[in-house]
C-alpha positions in Angstrom: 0.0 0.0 0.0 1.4 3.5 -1.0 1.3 6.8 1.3 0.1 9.8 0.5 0.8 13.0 2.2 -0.6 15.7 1.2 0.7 19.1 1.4 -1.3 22.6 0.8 -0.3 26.0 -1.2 -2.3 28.6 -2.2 -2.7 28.6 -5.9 -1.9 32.3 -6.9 -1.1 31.3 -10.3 -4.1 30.1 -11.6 -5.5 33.2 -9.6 -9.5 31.9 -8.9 -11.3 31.9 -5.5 -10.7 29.3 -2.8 -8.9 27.2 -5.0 -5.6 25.3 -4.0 -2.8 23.4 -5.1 -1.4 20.2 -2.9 1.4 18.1 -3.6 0.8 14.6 -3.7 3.6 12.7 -2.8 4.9 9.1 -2.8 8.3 7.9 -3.1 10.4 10.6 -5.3 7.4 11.5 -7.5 5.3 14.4 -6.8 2.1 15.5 -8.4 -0.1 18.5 -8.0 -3.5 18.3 -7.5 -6.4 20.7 -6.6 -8.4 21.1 -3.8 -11.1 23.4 -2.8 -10.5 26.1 0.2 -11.4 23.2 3.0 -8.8 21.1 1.1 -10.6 18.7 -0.1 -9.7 17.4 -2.8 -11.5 17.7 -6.5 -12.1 15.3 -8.9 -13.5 14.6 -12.5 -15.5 11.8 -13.5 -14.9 9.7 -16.4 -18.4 9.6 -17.8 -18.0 13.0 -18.6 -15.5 13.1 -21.0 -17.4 12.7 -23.7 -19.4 16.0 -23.5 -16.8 18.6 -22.5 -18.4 20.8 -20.4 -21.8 18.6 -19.7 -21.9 16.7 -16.2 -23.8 13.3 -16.3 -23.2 12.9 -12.3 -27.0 13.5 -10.8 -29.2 12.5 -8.5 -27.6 9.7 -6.1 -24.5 10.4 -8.1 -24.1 14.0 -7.3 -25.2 13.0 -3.3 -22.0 11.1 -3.6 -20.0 13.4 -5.5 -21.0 16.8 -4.4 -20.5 19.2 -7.8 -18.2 21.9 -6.7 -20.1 25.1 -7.1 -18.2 28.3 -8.4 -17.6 31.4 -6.4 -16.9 34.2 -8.1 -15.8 34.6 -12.0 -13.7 32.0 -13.1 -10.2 32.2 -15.4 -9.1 30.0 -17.6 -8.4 27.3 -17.4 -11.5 27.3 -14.9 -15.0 27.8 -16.7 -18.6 27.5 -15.1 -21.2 25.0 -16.9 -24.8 24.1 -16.5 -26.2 21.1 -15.0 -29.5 19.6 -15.9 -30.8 21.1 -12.8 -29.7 24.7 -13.9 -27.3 24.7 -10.9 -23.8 25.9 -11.7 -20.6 24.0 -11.2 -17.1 24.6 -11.8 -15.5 23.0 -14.4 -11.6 22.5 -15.0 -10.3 22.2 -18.8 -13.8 21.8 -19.6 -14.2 19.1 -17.1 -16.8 19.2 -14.4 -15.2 19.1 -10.5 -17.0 17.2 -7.8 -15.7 16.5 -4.3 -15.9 12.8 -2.2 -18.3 13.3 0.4 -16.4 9.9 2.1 -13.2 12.0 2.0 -11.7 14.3 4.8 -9.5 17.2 4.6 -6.4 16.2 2.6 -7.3 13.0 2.0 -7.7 11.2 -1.4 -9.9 8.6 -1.1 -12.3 8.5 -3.9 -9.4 8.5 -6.6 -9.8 5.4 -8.7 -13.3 4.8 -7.4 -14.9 2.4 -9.5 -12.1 3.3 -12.4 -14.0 6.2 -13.3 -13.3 9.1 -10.0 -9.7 10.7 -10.7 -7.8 13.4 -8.7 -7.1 16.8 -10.7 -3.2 16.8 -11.8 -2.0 20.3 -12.9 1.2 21.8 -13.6 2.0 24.3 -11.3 
C-alpha cells in the first residue's frame, strides 16, 4: 500500500477563488493536485469526458460526489457550466469538478473509485 501526504499551497497562479494546489507525494514523485478552500480534494468523473463541459453525475450520483459550485468569475483554465438542474458548477479544462463526500480534509480517497473518479493533476 502507498502513502500519500498531502501538502497545501495557495494557488496564486491560476489566480481563482478558494482554489488550491497540494502536492501529492509518494516515493520521489510528486504531483499536483487541486483542492477546494477546505482542502478537499477535486475530482472529474470519467463519464464526462465525452461531452466537455456537460456533467452526467446526478441525482444519487451527485449526493456522492457533491459538484463543486463556483464562487466568483472563473479564469481560464477554470470555466462554469450548467447542469441539468440549472445549478452551476465549476468546471476545469472543460471538465466538471465534484468533491468525495467519504473523504476528509487532505485526503484522497475517492481517486480510482470504480475506475472512473480521478484526482485533478496540474502543472504548477
Amino acid at each position: 500500500m502507498k502513502t500519500f501526504v498531502l501538502a497545501m499551497a495557495t494557488l496564486s497562479s491560476l489566480a481563482w477563488g478558494a482554489l488550491e494546489l497540494g502536492s501529492l507525494k509518494t516515493r520521489n514523485v510528486t504531483l499536483a493536485i487541486l483542492t477546494d478552500g477546505d482542502d478537499m480534494t477535486l475530482y472529474t468523473y470519467d463519464p464526462d469526458l465525452p461531452t466537455p463541459g456537460k456533467s452526467i453525475c446526478n441525482g444519487g450520483c451527485a449526493a456522492n460526489w457533491p459538484p463543486v459550485v463556483p464562487q466568483g468569475t472563473p479564469v481560464a483554465p477554470f470555466s462554469v457550466i450548467k447542469r441539468d438542474d440549472q445549478s452551476l458548477q465549476l468546471a476545469y479544462k472543460n471538465q466538471p469538478l465534484y468533491t468525495f463526500v467519504n473523504d476528509e480534509k487532505g485526503k484522497i480517497s475517492g481517486d480510482g473509485k470504480s475506475g472512473v473518479w480521478h484526482v485533478v493533476h496540474v502543472n504548477p
